[in-house]
VMD Tcl script that draws the C-alpha trace (Angstrom):
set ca {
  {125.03 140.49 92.42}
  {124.35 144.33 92.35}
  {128.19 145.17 92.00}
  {128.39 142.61 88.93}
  {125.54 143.36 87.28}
  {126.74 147.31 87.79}
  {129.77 146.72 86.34}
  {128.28 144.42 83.95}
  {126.67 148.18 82.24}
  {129.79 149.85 82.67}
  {131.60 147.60 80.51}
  {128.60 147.42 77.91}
  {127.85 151.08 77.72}
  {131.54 152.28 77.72}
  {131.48 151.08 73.82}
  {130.16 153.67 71.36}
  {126.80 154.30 70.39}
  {126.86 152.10 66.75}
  {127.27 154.94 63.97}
  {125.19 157.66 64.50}
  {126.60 159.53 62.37}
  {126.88 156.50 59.45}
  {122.81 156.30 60.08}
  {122.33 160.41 59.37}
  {124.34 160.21 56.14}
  {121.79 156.94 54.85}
  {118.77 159.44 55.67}
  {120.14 161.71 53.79}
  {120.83 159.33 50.92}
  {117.51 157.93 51.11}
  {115.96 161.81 50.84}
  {117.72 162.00 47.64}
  {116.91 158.43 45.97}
  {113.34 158.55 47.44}
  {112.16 161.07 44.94}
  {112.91 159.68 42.03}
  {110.84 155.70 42.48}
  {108.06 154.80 41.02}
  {106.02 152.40 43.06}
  {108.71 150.72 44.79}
  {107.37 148.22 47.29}
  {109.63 149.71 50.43}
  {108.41 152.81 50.22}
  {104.59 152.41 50.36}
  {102.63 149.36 50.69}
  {101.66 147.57 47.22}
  {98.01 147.63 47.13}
  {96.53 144.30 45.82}
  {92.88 143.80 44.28}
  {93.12 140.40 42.93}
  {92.05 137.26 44.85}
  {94.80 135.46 47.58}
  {94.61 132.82 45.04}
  {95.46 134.41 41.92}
  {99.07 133.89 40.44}
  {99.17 137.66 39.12}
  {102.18 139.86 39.20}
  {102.64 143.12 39.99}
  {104.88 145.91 37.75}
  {108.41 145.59 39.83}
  {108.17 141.77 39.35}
  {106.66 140.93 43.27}
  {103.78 139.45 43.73}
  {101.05 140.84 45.71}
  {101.56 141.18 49.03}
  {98.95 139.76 51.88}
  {97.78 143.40 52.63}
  {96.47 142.41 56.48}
  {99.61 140.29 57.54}
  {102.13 142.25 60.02}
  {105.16 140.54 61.02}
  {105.75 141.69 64.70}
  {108.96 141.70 66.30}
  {109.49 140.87 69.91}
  {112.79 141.98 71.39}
  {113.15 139.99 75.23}
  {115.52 138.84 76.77}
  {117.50 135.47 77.56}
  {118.56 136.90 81.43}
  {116.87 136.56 84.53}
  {115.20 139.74 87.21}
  {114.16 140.64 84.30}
  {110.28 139.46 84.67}
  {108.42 142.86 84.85}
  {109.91 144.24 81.61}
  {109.53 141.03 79.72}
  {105.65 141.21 80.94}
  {105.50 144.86 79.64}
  {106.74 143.71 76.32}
  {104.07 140.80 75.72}
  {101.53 143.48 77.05}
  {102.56 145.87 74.63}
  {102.34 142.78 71.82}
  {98.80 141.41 72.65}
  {97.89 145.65 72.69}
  {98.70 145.70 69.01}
  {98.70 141.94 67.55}
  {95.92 141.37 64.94}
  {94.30 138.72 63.77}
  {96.61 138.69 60.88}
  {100.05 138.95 62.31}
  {103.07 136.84 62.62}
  {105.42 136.91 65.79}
  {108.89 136.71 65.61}
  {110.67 136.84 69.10}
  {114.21 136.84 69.63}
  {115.12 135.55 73.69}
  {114.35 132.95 75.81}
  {111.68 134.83 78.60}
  {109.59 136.14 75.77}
  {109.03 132.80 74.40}
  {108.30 131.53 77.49}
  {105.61 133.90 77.91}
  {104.33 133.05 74.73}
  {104.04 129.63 74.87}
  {102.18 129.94 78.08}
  {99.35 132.28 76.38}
  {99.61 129.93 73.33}
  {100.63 131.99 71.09}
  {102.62 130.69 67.50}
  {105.95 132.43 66.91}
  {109.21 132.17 65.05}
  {112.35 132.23 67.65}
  {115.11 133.65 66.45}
  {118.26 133.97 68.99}
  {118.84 137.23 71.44}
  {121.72 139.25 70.57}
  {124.70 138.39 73.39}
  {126.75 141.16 75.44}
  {129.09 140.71 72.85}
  {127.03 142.36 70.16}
  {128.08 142.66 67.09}
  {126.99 143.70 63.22}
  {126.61 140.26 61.92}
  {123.83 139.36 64.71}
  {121.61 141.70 63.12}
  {122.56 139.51 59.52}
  {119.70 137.04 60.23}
  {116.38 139.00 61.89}
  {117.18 141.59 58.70}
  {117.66 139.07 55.94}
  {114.40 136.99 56.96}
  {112.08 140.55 57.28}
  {113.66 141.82 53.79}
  {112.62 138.47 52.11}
  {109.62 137.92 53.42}
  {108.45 141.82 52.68}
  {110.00 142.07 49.19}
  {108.41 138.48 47.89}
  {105.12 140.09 48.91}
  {104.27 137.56 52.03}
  {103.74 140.22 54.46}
  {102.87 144.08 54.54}
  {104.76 145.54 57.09}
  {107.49 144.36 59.89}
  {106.97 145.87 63.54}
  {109.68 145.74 66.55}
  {108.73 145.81 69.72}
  {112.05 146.38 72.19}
  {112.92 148.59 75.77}
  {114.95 151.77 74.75}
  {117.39 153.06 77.19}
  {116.47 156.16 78.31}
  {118.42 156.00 81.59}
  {119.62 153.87 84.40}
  {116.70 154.24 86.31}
  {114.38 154.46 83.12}
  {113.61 151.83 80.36}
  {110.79 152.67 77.85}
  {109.14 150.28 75.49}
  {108.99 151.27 71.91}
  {106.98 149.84 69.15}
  {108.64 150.88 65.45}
  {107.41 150.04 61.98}
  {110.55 149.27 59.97}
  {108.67 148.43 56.83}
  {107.78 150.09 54.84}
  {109.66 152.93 54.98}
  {108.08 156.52 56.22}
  {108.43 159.48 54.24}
  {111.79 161.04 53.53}
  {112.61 163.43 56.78}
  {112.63 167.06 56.15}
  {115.18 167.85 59.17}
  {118.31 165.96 57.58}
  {121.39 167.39 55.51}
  {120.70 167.79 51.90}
  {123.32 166.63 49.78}
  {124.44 168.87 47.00}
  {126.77 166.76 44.75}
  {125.61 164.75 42.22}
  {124.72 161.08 42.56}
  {124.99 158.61 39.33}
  {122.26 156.11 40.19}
  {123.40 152.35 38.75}
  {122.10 149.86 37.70}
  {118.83 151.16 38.70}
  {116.52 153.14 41.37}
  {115.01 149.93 42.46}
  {118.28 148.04 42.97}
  {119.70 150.62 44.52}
  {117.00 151.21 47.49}
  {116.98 147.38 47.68}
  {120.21 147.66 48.33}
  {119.63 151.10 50.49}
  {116.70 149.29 52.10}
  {119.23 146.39 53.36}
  {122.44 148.06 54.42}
  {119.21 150.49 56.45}
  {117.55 147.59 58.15}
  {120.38 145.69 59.37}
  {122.07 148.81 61.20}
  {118.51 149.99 62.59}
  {118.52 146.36 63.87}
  {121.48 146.41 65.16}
  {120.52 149.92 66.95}
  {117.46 148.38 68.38}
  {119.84 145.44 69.79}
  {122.27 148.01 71.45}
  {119.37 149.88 73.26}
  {117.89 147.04 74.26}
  {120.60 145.30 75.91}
  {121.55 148.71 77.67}
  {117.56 148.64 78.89}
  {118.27 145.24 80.14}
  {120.95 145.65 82.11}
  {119.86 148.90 83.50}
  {116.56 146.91 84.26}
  {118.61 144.26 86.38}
  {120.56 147.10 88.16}
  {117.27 148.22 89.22}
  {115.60 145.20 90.19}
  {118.77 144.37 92.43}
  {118.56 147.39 93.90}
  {114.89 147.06 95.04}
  {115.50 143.74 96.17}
  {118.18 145.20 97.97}
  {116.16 147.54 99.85}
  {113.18 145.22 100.55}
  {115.62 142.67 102.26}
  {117.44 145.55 104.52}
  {113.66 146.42 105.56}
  {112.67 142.87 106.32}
  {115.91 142.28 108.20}
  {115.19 145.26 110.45}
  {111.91 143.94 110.67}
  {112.95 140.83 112.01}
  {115.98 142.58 114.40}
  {113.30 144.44 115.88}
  {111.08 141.24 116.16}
  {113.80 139.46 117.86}
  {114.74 142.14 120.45}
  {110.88 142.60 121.37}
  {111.53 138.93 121.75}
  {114.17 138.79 124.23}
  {112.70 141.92 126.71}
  {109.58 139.76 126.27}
  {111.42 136.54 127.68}
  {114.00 138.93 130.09}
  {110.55 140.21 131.85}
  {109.31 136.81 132.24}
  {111.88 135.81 134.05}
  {112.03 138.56 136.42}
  {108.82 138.20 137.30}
  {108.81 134.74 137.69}
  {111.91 135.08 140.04}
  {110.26 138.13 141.71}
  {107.31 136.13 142.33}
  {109.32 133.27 143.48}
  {111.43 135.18 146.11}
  {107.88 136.59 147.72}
  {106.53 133.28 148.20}
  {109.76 132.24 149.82}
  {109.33 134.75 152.30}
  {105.80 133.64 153.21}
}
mol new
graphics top color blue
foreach p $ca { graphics top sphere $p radius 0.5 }
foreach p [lrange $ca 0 end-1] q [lrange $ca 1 end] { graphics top cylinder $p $q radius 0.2 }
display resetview
C-alpha cells in the first residue's frame, strides 16, 4: 500500500505547478485596474446601515450585503489514512467559525465530521487525481454569486498546503474581498484601454482570479493528501515491524520457557528412577 500510494505522488506531482507565472501577470493587472474603482464591492467590504429588512440599493446596483455572514470553505478529503489531517482541518474550522458563518465543504471525511458535531453545511464534490480547470468552475461560480448579490461578506478556505513530503500545513485564506494591491509585483508600463467599464472589468478580473486561486488551492491540497497517506503508511509501517519483533521475542521467551520445563521435568524424572 506504501509503494502505491508512493507512486500514486509521483505521478500527481510530476505535472506542473498550474500557472505560476499566468497568476503573477493577473497581480499585476489587478495593481493597475485597482487604482482607478470607486467603491467596488471586491475590493473592500460594502458597509450597510439600513435594516436586514429594507429593500434599499446600494450605488453599483448590489444590495447590501449581510456584513457578519462569512462563507467558510472546508477543503477534506474523499480518501482514507487520512483521519488526523481531516481532524486538524475541522479544528482549525470550529477555531474560526462564527456565529454568522456558512460552511461549504468539498469531500466526503469532512462531512462526516461535520455531521457528527452537527454542524449545517453545503457539500460540494472533492476535486479527483485527475484535476482539472473546470473543477474549480462550480466552488468559484457559487462564492462569486453569492458575494456580488450582497448575501455574504467575505469567503474563507480552509485547505493543507504542501510544504513537503514529510510536511503538510493547514492554511486558512480570505479570498473575498480582495487585499490590497501588492507592492512586490511587476509594474506594467504599456497602456491599458479599460472597456466597457472598471467594474465589469474586475468582475471579470475578480472571476478568471478566483477560479485559478481555486484551482491552486485544489493542487496543493491533493499533493498534502497524498503526502499525508505516504506518511501515515509509513508509521504504520514501523509500528507493525515493532510489534512483530515484539511478538518474535515473546514467542522465543516462549519456547526456552517450555524447552526448560521439559528438561527439568525429565531431569527430575531420571533422579527418581534411580531411587
Amino acid at each position: 500500500m506504501k509503494l502505491a500510494a508512493t507512486l500514486q505522488f509521483n505521478q500527481f506531482r510530476a505535472r506542473r505547478e498550474p500557472w505560476v507565472d499566468f497568476l503573477s501577470s493577473l497581480e499585476a493587472v489587478f495593481n493597475f485596474i485597482s487604482g482607478q474603482a470607486i467603491n467596488n464591492i471586491f475590493l473592500s467590504p460594502v458597509r450597510n446601515t439600513e435594516p436586514p429588512n429594507m429593500k434599499t440599493k446600494i450605488s453599483n446596483g448590489v444590495s447590501p450585503r449581510r456584513e457578519s455572514l462569512t462563507a467558510i470553505v472546508l477543503v477534506s478529503s474523499d480518501e482514507g489514512f487520512l483521519g488526523e489531517l481531516n481532524v486538524l482541518l475541522v479544528n482549525r474550522l470550529a477555531e474560526i467559525k462564527a456565529a454568522e458563518s456558512e460552511i461549504i465543504v468539498l469531500g466526503r471525511q469532512g462531512a462526516e465530521y461535520l455531521d457528527e458535531l452537527s454542524m449545517p453545511f453545503t457539500a460540494f464534490v472533492s476535486p479527483s487525481e485527475k484535476l482539472e480547470f473546470k473543477h474549480a468552475q462550480p466552488l468559484r461560480d457559487y462564492c462569486f454569486n453569492r458575494y456580488k448579490k450582497g448575501e455574504i461578506s467575505k469567503v474563507q478556505i480552509i485547505y493543507p498546503r504542501f510544504i513537503n513530503i514529510a510536511l503538510q500545513q493547514i492554511e486558512s485564506e480570505i479570498l473575498l474581498p480582495l487585499p490590497s494591491p501588492a507592492t512586490n509585483v511587476t509594474k506594467i508600463n504599456e497602456e491599458i484601454i479599460i472597456e466597457p467599464g472598471i467594474n465589469s472589468v474586475i468582475d471579470g478580473w475578480v472571476k478568471l482570479w478566483l477560479g485559478f486561486r481555486i484551482y491552486q488551492i485544489f493542487w496543493s491540497s491533493k499533493l498534502a493528501e497524498l503526502a499525508a497517506r505516504i506518511m501515515h503508511l509509513e508509521a504504520s509501517m514501523q509500528e507493525l515491524k515493532r510489534i512483530n519483533q515484539h511478538l518474535e521475542l515473546e514467542y522465543f521467551k516462549y519456547l526456552h520457557s517450555v524447552s526448560d520445563k521439559a528438561i527439568r521435568e525429565i531431569s527430575a524424572s531420571r533422579l527418581l528412577g534411580r531411587h
